[in-house]
C-alpha positions in Angstrom: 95.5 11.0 11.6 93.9 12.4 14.7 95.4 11.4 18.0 92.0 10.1 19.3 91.6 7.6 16.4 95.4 6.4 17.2 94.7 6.3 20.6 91.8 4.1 20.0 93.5 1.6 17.5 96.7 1.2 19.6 94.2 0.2 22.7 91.9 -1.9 20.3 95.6 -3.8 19.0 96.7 -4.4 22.5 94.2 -5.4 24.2 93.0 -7.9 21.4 96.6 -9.6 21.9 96.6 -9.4 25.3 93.4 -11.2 25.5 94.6 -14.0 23.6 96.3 -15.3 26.6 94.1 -14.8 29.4 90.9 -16.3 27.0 93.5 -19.7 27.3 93.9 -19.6 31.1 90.6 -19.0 32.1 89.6 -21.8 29.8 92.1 -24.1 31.0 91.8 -23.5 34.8 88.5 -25.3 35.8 89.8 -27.8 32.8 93.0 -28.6 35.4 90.6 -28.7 38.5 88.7 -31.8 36.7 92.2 -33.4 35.7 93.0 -33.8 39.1 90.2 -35.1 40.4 89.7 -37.5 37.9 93.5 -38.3 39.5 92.5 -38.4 42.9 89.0 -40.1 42.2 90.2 -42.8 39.6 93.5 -43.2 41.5 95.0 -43.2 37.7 98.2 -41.2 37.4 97.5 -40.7 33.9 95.3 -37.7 35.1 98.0 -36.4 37.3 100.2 -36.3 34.2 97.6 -34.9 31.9 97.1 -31.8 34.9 101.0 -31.9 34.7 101.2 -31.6 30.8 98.2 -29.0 30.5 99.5 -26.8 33.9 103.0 -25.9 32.0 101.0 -25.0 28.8 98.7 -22.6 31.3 102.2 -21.1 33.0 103.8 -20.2 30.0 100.4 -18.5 28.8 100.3 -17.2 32.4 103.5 -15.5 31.8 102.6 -14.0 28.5 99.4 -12.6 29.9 101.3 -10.8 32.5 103.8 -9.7 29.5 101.1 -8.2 27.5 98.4 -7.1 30.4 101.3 -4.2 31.8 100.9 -1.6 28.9 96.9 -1.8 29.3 97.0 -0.9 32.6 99.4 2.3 31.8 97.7 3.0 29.0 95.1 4.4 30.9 97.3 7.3 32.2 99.4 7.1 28.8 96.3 7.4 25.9 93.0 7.9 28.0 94.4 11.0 30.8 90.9 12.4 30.5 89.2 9.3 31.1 91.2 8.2 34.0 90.3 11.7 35.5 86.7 11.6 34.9 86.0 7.4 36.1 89.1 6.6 38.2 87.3 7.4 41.3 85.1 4.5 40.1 87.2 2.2 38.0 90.4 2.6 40.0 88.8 0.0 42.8 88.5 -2.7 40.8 91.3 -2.7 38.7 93.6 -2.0 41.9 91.7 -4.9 43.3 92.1 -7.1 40.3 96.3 -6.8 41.0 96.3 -7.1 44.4 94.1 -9.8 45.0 93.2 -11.8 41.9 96.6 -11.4 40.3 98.5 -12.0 43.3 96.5 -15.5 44.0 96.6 -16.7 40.9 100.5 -16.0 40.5 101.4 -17.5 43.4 99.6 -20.5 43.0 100.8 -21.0 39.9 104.0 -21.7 41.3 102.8 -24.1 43.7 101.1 -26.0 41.3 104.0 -26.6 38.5 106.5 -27.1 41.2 105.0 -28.1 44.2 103.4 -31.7 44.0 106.1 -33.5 45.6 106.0 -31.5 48.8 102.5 -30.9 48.7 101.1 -34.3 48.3 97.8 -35.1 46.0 95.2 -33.1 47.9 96.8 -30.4 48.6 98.3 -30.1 45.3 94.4 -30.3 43.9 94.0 -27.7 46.4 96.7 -25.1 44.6 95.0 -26.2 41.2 91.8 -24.6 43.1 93.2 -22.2 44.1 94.8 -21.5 41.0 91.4 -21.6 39.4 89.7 -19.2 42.1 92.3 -16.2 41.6 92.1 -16.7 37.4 88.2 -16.4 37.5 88.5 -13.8 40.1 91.0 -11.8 38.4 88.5 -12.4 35.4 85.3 -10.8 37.9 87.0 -7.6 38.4 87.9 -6.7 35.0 84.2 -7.6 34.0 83.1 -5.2 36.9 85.0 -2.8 35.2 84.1 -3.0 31.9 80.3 -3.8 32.8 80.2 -0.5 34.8 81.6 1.4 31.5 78.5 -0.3 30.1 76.0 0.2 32.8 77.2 3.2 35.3 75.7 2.3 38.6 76.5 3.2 42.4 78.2 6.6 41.8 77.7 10.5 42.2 79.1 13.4 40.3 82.0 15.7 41.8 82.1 19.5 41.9 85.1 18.4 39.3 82.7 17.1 37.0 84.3 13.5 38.0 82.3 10.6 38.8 83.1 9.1 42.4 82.1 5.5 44.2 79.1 5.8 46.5 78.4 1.9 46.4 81.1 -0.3 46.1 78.5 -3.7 46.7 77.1 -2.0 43.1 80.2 -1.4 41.3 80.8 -5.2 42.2 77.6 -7.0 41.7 76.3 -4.8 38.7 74.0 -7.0 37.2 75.4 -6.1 34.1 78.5 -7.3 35.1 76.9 -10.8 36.3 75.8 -11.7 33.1 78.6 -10.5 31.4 80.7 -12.5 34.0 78.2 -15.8 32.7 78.6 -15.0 29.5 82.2 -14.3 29.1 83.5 -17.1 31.2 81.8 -19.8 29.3 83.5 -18.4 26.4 86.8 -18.6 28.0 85.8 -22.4 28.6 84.8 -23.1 25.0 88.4 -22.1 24.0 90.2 -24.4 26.7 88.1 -27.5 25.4 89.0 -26.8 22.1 92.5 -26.4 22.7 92.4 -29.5 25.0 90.5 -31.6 22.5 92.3 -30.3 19.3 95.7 -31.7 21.0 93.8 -34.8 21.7 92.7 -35.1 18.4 96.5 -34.5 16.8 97.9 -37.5 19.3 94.8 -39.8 18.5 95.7 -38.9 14.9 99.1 -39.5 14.4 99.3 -42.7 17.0 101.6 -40.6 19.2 100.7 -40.7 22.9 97.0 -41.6 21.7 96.5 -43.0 25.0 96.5 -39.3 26.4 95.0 -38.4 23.3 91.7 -40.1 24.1 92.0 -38.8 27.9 92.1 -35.3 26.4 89.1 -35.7 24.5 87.1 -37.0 26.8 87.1 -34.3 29.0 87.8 -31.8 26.1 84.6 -33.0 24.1 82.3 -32.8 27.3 83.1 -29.8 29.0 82.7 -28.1 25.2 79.7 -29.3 25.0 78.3 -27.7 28.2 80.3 -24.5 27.6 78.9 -24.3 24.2 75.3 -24.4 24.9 75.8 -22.5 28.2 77.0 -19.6 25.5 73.2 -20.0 23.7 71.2 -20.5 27.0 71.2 -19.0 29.3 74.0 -16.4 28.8 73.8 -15.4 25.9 70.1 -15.2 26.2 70.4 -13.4 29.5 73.3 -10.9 28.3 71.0 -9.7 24.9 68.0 -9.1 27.1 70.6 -6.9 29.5 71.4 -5.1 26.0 68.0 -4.3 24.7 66.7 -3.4 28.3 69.9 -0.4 28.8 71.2 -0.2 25.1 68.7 -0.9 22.6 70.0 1.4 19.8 73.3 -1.1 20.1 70.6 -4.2 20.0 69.4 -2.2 16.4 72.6 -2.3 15.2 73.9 -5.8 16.0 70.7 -6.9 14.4 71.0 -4.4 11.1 67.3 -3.3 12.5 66.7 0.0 10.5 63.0 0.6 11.3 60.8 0.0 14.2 59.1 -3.1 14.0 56.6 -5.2 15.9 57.2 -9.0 15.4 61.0 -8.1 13.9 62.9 -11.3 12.2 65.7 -12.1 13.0 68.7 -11.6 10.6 70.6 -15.0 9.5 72.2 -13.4 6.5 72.4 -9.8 5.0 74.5 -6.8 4.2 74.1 -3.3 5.6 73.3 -0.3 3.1 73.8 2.7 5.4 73.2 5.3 2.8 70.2 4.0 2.1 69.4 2.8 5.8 68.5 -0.3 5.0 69.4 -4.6 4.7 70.4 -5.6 1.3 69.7 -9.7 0.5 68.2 -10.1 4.2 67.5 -13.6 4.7 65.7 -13.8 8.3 63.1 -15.3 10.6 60.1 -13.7 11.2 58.5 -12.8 14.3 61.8 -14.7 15.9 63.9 -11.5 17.3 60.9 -10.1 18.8 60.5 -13.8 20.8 64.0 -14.2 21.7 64.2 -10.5 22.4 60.7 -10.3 25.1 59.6 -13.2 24.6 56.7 -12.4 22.3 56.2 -13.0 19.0 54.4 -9.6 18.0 56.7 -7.5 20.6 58.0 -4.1 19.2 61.5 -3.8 18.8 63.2 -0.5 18.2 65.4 0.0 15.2 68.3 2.1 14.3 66.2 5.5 12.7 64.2 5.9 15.9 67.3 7.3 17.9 69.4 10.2 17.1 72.3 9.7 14.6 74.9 10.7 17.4 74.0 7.9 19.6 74.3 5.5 17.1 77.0 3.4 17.2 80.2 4.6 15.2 80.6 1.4 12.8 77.2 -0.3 12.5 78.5 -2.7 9.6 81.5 -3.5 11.9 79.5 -4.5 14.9 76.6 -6.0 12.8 79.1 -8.6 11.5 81.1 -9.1 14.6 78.0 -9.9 15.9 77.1 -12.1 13.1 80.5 -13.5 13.0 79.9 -14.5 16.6 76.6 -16.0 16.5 77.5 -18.2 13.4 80.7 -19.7 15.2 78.7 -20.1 18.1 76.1 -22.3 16.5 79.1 -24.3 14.8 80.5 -25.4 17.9 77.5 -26.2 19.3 77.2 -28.1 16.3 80.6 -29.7 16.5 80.3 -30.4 20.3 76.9 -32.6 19.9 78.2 -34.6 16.9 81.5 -35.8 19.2 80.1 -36.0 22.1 77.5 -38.3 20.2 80.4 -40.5 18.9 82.1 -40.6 22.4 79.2 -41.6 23.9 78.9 -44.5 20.9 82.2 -45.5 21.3 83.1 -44.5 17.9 85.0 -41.1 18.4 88.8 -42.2 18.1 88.2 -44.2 15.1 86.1 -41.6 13.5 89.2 -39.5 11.3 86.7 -37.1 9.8 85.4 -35.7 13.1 89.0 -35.5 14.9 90.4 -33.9 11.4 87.9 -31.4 12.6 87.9 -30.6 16.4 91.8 -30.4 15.5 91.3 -27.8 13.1 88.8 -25.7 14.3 90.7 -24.6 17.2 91.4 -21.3 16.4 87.6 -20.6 15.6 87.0 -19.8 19.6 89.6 -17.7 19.6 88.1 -15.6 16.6 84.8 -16.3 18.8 85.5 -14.2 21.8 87.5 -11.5 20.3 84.6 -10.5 17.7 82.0 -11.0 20.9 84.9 -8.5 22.9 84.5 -6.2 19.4 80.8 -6.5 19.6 80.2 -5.2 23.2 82.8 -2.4 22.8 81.8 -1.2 19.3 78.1 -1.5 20.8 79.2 1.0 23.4 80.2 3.7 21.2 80.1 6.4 21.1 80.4 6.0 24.7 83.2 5.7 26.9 80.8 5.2 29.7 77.4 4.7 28.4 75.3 7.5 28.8 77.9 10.1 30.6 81.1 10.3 28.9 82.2 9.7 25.4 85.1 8.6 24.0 86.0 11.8 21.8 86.5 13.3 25.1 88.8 10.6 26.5 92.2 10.7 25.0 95.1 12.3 26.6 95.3 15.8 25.6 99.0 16.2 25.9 99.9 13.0 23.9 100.1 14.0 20.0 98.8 11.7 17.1 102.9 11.5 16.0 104.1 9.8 19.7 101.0 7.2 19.5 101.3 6.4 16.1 105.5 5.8 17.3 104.7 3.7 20.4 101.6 1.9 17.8 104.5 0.6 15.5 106.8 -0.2 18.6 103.9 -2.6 19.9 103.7 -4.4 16.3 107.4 -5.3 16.3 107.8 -5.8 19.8 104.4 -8.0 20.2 105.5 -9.7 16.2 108.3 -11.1 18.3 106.2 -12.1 21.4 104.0 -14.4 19.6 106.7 -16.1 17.6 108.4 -17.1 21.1 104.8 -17.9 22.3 104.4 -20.4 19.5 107.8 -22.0 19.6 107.0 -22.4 23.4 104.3 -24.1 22.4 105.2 -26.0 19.9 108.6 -27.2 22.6 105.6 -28.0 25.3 103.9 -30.1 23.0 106.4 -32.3 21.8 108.5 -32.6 25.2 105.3 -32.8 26.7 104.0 -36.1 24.9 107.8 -37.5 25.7 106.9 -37.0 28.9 103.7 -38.4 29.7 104.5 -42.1 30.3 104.9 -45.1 27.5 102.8 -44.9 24.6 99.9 -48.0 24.8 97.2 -47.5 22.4 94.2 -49.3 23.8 91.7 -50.2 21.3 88.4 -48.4 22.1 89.3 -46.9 25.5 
């Protein structure tokens, strides 16, 4: 197997475990912020233990996240040598910012939050939790910057070298790319930490352990999923495909299986990809709706797949067309599942509903599946293209590095990252049930 292809499965299998972590924490951060305010507001020390309970669950994910993020960053000089030395000039200043100042906030706030509330007293303990909050989501921002750039190059000049070198750091930053991917990306972070926060709250309600804290979860659980979930729709999402068919609209073609120009194109609910034959077998679609949604006309012309060269098409169209699908669909479940709880919350009839807390307790891995196909969607989108436009990824592997050594270091991450999630879970697992011993006597108020 070529060394490129290794190259590019090894980054695509650490990356996607890596993210599993930070997807949690950013979710989970604001999520703390509103526990202890409720705290502080309500005077309730109920919220300060439910901030307590939930702040130990984002440390240890914290510390996995660190665990896992390390080979990504060396991986860079490791598997993509070339790539480095064409887009570190660029790159290098937000990732170097991204440790130094995100990382570094976030870490040692952290600390001050799990361990600190004694000394610090309630505001300025809400104040670490900020804080805490500020350097995730700003650790988030510059990877974004990063990756949006690789998307959208802007702010930069070629070398004699045939490098590419920072002329505008204010662009690299606020790429507009990277602002709605920023929107977009967060909110999806937010949709897992609600889920997680009311599938807990769900499993106490359910099994008449801690319910209590179970119906506090939820509360805030149910609502903030419900904002984060049609935030994800509109505007973000919205904002983020209009970004893609304005700079990448062969990748827009191919998320939508869109084979031939078309003016008034439907959108695609359901249908299978038939690339020999360039078509969409057993298409069940809107009409006129992608064209709308797209520039906000219903007889606008959209491009499809067979009006750009084949080697600017993406390298897996069936992969990203059902990512994207895959995506899409979830998304418009949880929007589904957000408004039918939050309608029961707001009746009074949530925690005595089974049915609907059977479900917001198992559907909690579905974000998690969410935002690593929409991760697959805009990097697949991106091929052939390590940096859209200017480099591609053929040419960014590490010359020296044979197929043999990455395939090696490939199966060392498998074991090594097998174990890692087995401790993660049994971490987990520990933190839940010590946790629920710990938050105060159980008292199950009837329609709290």
């Amino acid at each position: 197997m070529e060394a490129n292809l290794l190259d590019r499965i090894q980054f695509t299998f650490t990356i996607t475990f890596h993210y599993l972590f930070p997807m949690l924490t950013m979710g989970l951060a604001p999520l703390i912020v509103i526990f202890k305010t409720l705290a502080i507001w309500k005077k309730d020390e109920r919220w300060n233990e439910v901030a307590r309970f939930w702040g130990k669950i984002f440390g240890i994910t914290f510390l996995f996240g660190v665990v896992t993020g390390i080979p990504m960053e060396f991986q860079f000089g490791t598997n993509w040598a070339a790539f480095s030395k064409f887009a570190g000039g660029v790159i290098g200043q937000t990732l170097a910012m991204e440790g130094t100042f995100a990382f570094f906030l976030e870490s040692a706030f952290v600390g001050l939050f799990l361990f600190g509330e004694k000394r610090l007293g309630q505001t300025l303990h809400w104040v670490a939790a900020f804080l805490l909050f500020l350097g995730t989501w700003l650790s988030g921002w510059f990877i974004i910057a990063t990756n949006a750039w690789m998307q959208h190059p802007v702010g930069y000049e070629s070398a004699p070298d045939g490098s590419v070198q920072l002329t505008s750091f204010w662009s690299l930053v606020l790429n507009k790319w990277a602002i709605f991917e920023y929107m977009h990306n967060m909110g999806g972070a937010v949709v897992v930490g609600s889920f997680a926060v009311s599938a807990l709250g769900a499993f106490y309600v359910l099994s008449k352990r801690k319910a209590e804290y179970g119906k506090l979860f939820l509360k805030v659980g149910v609502v903030a999923g419900l904002i984060a979930s049609i935030w994800m729709l509109f505007p973000s999402g919205d904002l983020q495909g209009r970004m893609i068919a304005a700079h990448q609209p062969v990748t827009l073609a191919a998320m939508e299986g869109l084979f031939d120009t078309r003016e008034g194109a439907p959108l695609v609910l359901i249908g299978q990809p038939d690339m020999e034959k360039k078509r969409l077998d057993n298409a069940i679609h809107i009409p006129n709706m992608l064209s709308f949604i797209t520039y906000q006309s219903w007889s606008a012309q959209v491009r499809g797949l067979n009006e750009f060269p084949p080697d600017q098409h993406p390298d897996n169209i069936p992969l990203l067309y059902y990512s994207f699908h895959i995506m899409v669909g979830l998304g418009t479940i949880f929007i589904g599942i957000m408004v039918l709880s939050a309608f029961w919350l707001w009746r009074g009839r949530l925690f005595d509903t089974n049915w609907l807390l059977w479900i917001l307790m198992l559907s909690f891995p579905l974000p998690f599946i969410a935002n690593t196909v929409g991760w697959m969607v805009a990097e697949l989108g991106r091929q052939p293209w390590l940096v859209y436009g200017l480099f591609r990824t053929e040419h960014g592997h590490s010359p020296m590095v044979s197929g043999g050594n990455v395939l090696f270091t490939l199966l060392g991450f498998l074991g090594m990252y097998t174990i890692l999630a087995l401790l993660y879970i049994f971490l987990i697992l520990r933190r839940i049930e010590h946790g629920a011993e710990e938050m105060g006597v159980e008292t199950v108020e009837e329609g709290y």
